[in-house]
C-alpha positions as CSV (number, residue, x, y, z in Angstrom):
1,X,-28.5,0.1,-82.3
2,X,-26.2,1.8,-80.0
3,X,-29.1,0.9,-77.2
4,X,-28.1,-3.2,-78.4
5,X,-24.8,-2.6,-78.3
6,X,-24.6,-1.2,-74.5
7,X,-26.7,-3.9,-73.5
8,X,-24.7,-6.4,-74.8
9,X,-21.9,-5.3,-73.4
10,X,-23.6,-5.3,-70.1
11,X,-24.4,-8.9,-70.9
12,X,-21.1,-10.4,-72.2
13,X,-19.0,-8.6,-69.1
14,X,-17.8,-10.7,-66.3
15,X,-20.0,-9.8,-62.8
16,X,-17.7,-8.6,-60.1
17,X,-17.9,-10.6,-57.3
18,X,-17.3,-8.0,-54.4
19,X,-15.6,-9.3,-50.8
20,X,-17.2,-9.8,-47.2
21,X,-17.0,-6.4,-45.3
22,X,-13.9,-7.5,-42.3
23,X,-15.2,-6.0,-39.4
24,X,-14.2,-6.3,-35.4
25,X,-16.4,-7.1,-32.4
26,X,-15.6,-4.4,-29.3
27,X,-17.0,-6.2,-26.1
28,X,-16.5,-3.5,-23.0
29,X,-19.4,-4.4,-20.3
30,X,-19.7,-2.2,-17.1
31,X,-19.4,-4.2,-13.6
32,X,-23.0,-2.9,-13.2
33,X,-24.2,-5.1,-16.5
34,X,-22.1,-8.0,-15.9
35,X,-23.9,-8.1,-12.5
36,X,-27.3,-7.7,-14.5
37,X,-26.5,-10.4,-16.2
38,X,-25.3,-8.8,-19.4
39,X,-21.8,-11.0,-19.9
40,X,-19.2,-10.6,-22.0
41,X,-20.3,-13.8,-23.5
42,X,-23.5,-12.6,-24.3
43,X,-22.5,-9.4,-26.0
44,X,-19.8,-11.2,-28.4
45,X,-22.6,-14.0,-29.3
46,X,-24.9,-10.9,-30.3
47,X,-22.4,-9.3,-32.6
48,X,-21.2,-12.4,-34.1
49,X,-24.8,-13.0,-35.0
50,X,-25.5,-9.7,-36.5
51,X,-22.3,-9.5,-38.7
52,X,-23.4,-13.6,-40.1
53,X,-26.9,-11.8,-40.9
54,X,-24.9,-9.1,-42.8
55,X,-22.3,-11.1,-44.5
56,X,-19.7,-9.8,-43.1
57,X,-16.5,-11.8,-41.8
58,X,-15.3,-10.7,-38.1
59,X,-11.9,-10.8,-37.9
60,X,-11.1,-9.5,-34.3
61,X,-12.4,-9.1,-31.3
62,X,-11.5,-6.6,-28.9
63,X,-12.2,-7.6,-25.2
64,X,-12.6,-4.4,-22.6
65,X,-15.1,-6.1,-19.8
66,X,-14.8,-4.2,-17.1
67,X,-12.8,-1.5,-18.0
68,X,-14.0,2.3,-17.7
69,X,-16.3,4.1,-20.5
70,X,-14.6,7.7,-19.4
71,X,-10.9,6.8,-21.4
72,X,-10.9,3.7,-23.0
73,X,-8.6,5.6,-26.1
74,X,-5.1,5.0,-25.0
75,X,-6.1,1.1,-23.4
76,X,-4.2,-1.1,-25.4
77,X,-7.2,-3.1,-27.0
78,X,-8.2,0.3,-28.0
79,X,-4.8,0.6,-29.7
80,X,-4.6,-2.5,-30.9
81,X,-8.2,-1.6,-32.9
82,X,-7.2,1.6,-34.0
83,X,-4.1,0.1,-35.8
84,X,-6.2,-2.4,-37.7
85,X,-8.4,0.2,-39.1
86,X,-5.1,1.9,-40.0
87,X,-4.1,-1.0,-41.8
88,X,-7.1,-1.8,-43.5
89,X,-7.3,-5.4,-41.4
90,X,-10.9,-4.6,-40.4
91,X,-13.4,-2.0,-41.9
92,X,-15.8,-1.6,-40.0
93,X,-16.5,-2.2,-35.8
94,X,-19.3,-3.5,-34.3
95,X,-20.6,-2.9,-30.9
96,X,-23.7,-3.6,-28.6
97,X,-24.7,0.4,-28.4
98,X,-22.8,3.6,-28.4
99,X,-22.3,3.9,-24.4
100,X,-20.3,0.7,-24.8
101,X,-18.1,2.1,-26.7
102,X,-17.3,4.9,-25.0
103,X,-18.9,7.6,-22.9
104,X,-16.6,9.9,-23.5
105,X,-17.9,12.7,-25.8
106,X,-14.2,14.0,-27.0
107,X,-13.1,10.1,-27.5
108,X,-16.5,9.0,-29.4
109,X,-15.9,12.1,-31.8
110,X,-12.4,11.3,-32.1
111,X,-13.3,7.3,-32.9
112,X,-15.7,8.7,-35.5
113,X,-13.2,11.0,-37.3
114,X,-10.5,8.2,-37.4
115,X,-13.0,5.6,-39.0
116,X,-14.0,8.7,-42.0
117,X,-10.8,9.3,-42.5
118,X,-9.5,5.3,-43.3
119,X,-12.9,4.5,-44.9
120,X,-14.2,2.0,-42.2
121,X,-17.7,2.5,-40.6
122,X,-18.8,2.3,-36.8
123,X,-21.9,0.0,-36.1
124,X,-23.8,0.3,-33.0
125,X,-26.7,-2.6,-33.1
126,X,-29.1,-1.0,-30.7
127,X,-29.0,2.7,-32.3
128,X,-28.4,1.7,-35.6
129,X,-25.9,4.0,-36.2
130,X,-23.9,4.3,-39.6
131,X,-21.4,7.0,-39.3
132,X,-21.2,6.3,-43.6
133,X,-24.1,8.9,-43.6
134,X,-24.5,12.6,-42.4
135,X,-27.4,11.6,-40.8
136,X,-25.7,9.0,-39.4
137,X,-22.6,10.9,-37.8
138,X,-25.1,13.6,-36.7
139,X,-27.0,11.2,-34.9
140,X,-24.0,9.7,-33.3
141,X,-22.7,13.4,-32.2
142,X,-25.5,13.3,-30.4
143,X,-26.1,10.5,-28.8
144,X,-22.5,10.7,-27.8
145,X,-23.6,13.6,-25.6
146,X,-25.9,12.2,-23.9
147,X,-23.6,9.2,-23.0
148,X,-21.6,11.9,-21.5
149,X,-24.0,13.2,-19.6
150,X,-25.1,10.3,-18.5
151,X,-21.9,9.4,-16.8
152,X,-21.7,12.9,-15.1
153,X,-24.9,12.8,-13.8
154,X,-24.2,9.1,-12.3
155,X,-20.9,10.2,-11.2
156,X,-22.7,13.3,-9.2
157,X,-24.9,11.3,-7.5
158,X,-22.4,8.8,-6.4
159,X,-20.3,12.1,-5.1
160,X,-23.5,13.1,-3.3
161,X,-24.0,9.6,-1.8
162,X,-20.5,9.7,-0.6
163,X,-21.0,12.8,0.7
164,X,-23.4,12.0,3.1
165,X,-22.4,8.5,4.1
166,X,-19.2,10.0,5.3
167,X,-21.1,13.0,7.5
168,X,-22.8,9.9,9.1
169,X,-19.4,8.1,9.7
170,X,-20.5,5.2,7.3
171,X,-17.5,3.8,5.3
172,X,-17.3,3.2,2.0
173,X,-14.7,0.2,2.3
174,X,-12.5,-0.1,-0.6
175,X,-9.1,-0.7,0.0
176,X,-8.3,-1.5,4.2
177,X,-5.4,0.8,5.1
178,X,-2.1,-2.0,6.0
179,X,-2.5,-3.3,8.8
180,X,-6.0,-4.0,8.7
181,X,-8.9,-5.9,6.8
182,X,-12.5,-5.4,6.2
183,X,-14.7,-8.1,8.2
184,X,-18.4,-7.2,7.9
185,X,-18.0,-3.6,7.2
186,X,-16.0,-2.7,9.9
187,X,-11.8,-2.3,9.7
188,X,-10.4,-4.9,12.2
189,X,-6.7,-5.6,13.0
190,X,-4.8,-8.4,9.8
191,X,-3.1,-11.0,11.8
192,X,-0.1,-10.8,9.3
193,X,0.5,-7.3,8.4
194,X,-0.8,-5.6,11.9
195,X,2.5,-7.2,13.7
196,X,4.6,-5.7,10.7
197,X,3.0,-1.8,10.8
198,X,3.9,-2.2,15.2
199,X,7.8,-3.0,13.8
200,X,7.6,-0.6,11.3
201,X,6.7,2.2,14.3
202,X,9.3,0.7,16.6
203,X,12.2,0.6,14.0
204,X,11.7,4.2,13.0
205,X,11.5,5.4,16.9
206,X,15.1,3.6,17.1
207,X,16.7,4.5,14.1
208,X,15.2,7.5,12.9
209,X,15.6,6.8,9.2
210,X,12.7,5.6,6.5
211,X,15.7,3.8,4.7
212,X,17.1,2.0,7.5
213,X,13.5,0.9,8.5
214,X,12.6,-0.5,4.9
215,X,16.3,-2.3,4.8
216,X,15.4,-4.0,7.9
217,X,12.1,-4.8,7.1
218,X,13.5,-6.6,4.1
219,X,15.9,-8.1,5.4
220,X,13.9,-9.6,7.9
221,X,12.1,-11.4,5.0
222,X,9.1,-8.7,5.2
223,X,7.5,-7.7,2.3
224,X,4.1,-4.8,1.5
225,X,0.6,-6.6,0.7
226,X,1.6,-6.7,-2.9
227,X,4.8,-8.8,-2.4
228,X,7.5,-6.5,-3.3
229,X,10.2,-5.1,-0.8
230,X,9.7,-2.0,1.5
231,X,10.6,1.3,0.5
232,X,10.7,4.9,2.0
233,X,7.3,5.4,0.5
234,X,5.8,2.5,2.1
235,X,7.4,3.5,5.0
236,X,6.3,6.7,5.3
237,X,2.9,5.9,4.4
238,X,2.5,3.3,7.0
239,X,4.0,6.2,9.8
240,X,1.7,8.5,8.9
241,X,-1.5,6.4,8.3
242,X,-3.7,7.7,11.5
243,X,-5.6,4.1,11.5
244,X,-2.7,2.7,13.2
245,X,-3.1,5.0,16.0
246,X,-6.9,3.9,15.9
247,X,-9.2,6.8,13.8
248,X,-9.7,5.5,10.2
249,X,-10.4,8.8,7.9
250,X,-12.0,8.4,4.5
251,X,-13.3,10.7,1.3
252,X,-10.3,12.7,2.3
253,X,-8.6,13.0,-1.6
254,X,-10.1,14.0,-4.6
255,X,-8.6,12.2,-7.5
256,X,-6.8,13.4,-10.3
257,X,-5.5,11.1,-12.6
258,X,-4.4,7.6,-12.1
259,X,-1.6,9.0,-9.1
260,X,-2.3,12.2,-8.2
261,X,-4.7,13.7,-5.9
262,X,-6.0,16.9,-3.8
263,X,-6.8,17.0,-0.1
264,X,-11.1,17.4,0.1
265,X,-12.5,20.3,2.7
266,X,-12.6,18.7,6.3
267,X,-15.6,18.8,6.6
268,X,-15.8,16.1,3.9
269,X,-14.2,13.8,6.0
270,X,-15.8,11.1,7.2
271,X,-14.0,9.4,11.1
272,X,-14.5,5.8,12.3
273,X,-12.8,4.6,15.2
274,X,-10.9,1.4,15.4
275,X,-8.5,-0.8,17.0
276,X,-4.9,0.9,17.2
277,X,-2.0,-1.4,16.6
278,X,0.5,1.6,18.4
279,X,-0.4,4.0,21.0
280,X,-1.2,7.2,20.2
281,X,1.4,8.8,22.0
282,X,4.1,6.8,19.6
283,X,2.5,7.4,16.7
284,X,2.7,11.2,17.8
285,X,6.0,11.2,18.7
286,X,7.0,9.1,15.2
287,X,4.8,12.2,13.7
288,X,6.6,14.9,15.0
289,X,9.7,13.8,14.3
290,X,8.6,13.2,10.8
291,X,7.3,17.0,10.7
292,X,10.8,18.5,12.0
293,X,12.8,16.6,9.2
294,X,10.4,17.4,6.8
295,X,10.9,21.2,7.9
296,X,14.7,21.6,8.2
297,X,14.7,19.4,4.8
298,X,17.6,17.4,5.7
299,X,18.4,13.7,6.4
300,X,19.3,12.4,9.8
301,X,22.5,12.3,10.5
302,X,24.8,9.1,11.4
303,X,23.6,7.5,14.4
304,X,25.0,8.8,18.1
305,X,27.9,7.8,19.2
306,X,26.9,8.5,22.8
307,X,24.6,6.1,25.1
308,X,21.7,8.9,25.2
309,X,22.1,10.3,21.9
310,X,18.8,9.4,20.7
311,X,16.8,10.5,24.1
312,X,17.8,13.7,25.4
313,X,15.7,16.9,25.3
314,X,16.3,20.1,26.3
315,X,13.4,21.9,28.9
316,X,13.2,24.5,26.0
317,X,11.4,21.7,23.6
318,X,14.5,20.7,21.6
319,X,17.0,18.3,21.1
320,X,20.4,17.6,22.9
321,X,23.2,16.5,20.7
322,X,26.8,15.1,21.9
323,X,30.2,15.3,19.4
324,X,31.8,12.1,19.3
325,X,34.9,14.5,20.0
326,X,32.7,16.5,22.8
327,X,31.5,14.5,25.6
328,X,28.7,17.2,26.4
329,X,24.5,16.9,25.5
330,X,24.0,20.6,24.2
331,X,20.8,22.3,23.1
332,X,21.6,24.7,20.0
333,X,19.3,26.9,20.4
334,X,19.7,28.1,24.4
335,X,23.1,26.5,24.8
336,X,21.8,24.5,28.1
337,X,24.6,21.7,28.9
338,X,25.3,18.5,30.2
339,X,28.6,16.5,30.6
340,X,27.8,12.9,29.2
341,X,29.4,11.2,32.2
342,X,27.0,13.1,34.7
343,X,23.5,12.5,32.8
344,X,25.1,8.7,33.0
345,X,25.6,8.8,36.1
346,X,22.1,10.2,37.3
347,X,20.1,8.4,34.8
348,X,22.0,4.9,36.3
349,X,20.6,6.1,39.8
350,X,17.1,7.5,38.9
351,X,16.9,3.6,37.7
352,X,17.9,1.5,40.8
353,X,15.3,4.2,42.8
354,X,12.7,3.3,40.6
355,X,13.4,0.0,40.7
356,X,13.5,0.1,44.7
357,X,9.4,1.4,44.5
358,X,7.8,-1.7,44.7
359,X,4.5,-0.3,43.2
360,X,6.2,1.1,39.8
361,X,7.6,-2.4,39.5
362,X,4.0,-4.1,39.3
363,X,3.1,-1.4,37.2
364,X,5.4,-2.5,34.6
365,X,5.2,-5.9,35.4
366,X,2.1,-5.8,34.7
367,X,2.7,-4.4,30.5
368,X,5.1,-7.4,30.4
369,X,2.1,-9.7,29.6
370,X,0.6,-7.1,27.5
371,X,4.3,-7.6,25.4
372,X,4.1,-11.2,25.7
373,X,1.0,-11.3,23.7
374,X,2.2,-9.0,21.0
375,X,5.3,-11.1,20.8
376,X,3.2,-14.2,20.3
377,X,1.0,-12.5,17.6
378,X,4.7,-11.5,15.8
379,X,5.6,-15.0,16.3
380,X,2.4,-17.0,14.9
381,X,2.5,-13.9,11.8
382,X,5.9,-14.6,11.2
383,X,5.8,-18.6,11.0
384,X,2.2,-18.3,8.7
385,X,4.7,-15.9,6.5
386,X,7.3,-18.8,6.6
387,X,4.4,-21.2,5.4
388,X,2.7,-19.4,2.7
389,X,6.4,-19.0,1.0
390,X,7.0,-22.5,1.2
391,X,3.6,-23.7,-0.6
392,X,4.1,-20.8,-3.1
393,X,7.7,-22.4,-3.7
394,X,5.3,-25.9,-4.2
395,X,3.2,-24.4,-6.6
396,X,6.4,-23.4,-9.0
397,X,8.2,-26.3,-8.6
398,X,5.1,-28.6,-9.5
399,X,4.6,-25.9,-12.1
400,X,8.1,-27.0,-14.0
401,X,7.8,-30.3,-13.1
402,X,4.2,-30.4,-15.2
403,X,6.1,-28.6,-18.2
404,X,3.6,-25.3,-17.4
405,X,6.7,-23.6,-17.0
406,X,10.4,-22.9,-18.4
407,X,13.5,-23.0,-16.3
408,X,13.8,-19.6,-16.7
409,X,10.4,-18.7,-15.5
410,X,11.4,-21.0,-12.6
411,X,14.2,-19.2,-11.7
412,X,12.7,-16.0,-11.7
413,X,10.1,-16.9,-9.4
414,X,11.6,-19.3,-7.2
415,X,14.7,-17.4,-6.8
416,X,13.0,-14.3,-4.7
417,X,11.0,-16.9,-3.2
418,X,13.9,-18.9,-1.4
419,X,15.7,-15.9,-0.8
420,X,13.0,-14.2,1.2
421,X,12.8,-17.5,3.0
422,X,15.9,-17.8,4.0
423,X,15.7,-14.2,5.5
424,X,12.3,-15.3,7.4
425,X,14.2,-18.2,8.9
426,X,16.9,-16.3,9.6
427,X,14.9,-14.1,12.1
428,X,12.8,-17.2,13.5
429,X,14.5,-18.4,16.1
430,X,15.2,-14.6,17.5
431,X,11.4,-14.0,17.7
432,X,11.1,-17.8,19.1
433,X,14.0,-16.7,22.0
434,X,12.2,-13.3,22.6
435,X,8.7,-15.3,23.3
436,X,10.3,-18.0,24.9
437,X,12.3,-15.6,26.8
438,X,9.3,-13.4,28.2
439,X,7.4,-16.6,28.8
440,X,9.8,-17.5,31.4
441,X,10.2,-13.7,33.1
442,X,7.2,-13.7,34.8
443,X,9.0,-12.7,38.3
444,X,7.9,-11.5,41.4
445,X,9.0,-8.0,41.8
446,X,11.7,-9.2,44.6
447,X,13.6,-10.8,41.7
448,X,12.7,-7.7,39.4
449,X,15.3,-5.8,41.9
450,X,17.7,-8.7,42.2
451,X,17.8,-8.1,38.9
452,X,18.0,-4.5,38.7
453,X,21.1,-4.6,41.2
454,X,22.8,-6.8,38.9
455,X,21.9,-4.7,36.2
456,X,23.7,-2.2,38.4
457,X,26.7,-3.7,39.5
458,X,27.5,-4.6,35.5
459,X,26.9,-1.6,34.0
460,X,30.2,-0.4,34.3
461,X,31.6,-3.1,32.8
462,X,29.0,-3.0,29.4
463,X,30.2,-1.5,26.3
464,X,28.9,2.0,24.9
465,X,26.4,0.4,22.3
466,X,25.0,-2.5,24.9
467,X,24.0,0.3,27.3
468,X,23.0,2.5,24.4
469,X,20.4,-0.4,23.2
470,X,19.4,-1.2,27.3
471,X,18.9,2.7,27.3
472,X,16.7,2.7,24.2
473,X,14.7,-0.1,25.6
474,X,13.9,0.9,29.1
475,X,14.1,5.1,28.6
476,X,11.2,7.0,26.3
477,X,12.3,10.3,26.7
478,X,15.0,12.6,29.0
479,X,14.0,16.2,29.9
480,X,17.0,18.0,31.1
481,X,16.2,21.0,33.2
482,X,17.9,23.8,35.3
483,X,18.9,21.7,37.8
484,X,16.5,18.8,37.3
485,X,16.1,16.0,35.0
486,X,12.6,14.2,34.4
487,X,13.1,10.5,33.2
488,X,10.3,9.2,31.1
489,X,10.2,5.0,30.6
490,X,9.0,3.4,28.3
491,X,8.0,-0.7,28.8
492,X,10.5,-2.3,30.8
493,X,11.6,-6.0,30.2
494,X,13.6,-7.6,33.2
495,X,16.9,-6.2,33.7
496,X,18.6,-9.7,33.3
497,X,16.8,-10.3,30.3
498,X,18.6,-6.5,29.0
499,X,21.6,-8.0,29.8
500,X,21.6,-11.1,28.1
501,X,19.0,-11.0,25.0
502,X,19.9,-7.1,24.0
503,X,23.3,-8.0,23.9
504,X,22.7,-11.0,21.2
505,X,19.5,-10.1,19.5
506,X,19.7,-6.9,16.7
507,X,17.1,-5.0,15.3
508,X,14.4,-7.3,13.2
């Protein structure tokens, strides 16, 4: 009787209907499968199809194509997953097979031990992997090992690879170094930015200071490859960056972490050669005087008041400085002097004799088309800068116009566009004079030392900055000796052309 009596209590009580199992879909596809043809696409389809064969109802899916198997923990689809098992929005996850999941041992242990602990399962469709079971989770332990060692070994080859393409000076592309672009595995000079990196050079030589450089960059509507404004970093990194003086180094860092890095052994290295945007010697000079504020850990000081300040050395190997309220050049190390008024003086002669040697004249005449075609490069890079802005400034205003966009979203992007317009506008018709200018100074060196006496007759009459910007222009260097003084020049645009343009065009 008591058997009855169960059974009909077996029979007269209400089934319980239990709910679909919620479950997520994690797509993460390597590059290498996507090229394969394993697609995103293709994965989710998959997973959709197993959880309909099981019953099961998928409620999210969490998309990491492309993304890295060695830390995929802290991505935010990750997170976004993790916080849905939390809150009992999904119970279980479905994937394609453990090594798209992760292939991180520590991290596929750590997903396991989250999913115990808040009752949902992991479900890999090519293992078939339950982690509900022991000999589920043991088989996933494993597995997850071997995914780990998978990756080292794949990662130690591609080391090894690297390692001997760069002993047979073979680049590995990646990212060109500003300045350049990639064109058919070789490094060859960008028509935009290669014009910018010369400037970049040039400023510092002048002024000395990373700040200074990136304000005027800015300012001159100049911007890095990624669109935002120049700072000391990008500065410095551009000064230092020995592609621009034509030798392209790669597998030089060792990565650690997303921004830091150690230097490899040399002889790791591997050397191209390529075209230079600046000479050597000026990206030495820049170099070294990088290296000797770097060592004395100080920032440069205001700028000299004095016509030379920027340009004297003493025969010892080290710099001349003149007080505003001392008018004397003085090395601080041997004590070697100079009044101001006499290296003026002599450096104004040493000029109208060189100018009087018909044969250095040519010589320099000859750079002056050299400058005339790096002008004209500036020029065309500067006006494809002016039109790219303006069509991006198209593309938002059509943007609101179609409703795409808010007013607010216009603003912010169409505000830093017109700004930086109106700076590259602002410095057009200088670079335009400066081309247009050179074009027509294509003199015989007779009128070279026309010029030059004029040059001389006026410079009395020229304030300290104008001769200090002539100075800077036509002089490299100044060597003062016992007794002697060795006058390096730089390029040399006509003197007429000093007189008028560097009086009326500033740094840009």
């Amino acid at each position: 009787m008591n058997e009855c009596r169960l059974n009909d209590r077996a029979m007269n009580a209400s089934p319980k209907v239990s709910e679909p199992k919620s479950v997520g879909i994690w797509i993460r596809v390597s590059t290498e499968d996507q090229a394969q043809g394993e697609s995103p696409a293709h994965h989710l389809e998959r997973a959709k199809a197993y959880a309909q064969a099981r019953g099961w109802t998928v409620k999210e899916v969490y998309d990491l194509a492309g993304v890295s198997g060695k830390s995929v923990k802290e991505h935010p689809e990750a997170q976004r997953m993790l916080k849905d098992v939390k809150r009992g929005h999904i119970t279980g996850l479905i994937f394609s097979k453990l090594a798209r999941l992760a292939r991180n041992t520590k991290e596929l242990l750590e997903f396991s031990d989250y999913f115990r602990d808040h009752d949902a399962d992991l479900i890999s469709i090519a293992e078939t992997i339950d982690t509900s079971t022991p000999a589920g989770r043991l088989f996933f332990t494993i597995i997850a090992a071997m995914a780990t060692w998978e990756r080292e070994e794949i990662a130690d080859r591609q080391k090894a690879s690297i390692l001997v393409r760069a002993k047979l000076g073979k680049t590995i592309n990646g990212n060109a170094p500003y300045g350049y672009r990639w064109q058919n595995r070789q490094l060859v000079l960008h028509p935009d930015e290669a014009p910018i990196k010369r400037k970049v050079f040039e400023l510092f030589v002048q002024y000395r200071r990373k700040g200074t450089v990136a304000k005027l960059l800015n300012a001159g509507g100049h911007r890095t490859r990624e669109g935002a404004l120049w700072r000391d970093q990008q500065v410095l990194r551009a000064l230092t960056d020995t592609t621009a003086k034509g030798i392209y180094y790669f597998n030089r860092v060792r990565k650690q972490g997303d921004w830091e890095g150690t230097e490899k052994p040399e002889c790791e290295w591997g050397k191209v050669e390529c075209e230079a945007i600046v000479p050597a010697s000026l990206w030495e000079q820049v170099n070294q005087i990088l290296e000797e504020q770097h060592k004395t850990n100080k920032k440069p000081g205001r700028l000299p008041t004095q016509i030379f300040g920027t340009l004297t050395w003493c025969h010892c190997g080290h710099k001349m400085y003149a007080r505003a309220d001392n008018p004397k050049y003085f090395c601080r190390k041997c004590n070697h002097k100079i009044p101001a008024a006499d290296l003026e003086a002599i450096v104004r002669e040493e000029l109208m004799e060189f100018f009087a040697n018909p044969e250095r004249v040519a010589s320099h005449l000859s750079n002056a088309k050299h400058n005339l075609s790096e002008k004209e490069t500036a020029l065309a890079a500067h006006e494809r800068a002016i039109a790219k802005v303006r069509e991006e400034m198209n593309q938002t205003h059509r943007l609101y116009l179609e409703g795409q966009i808010t007013a607010q979203g216009f603003g912010q992007f169409y505000k830093p566009a017109e700004e930086r317009l109106n700076q590259l506008l602002s410095l057009h018709p200088h670079l335009q004079a400066e081309v247009a200018h050179l074009k027509v100074s294509d003199v015989s060196a007779e009128e070279v030392l026309s010029e030059a006496r004029t040059l001389y007759d006026r410079w009395p009459s020229l304030t300290t900055d104008e001769k200090r910007k002539i100075a800077e222009s036509i002089v490299e260097k100044i060597v003062i000796g016992e007794g002697e003084i060795d006058l390096t020049l730089s390029y040399l645009p006509t003197s007429e052309q000093l007189c008028k343009s560097q009086q009326q065009v500033g740094p840009g």
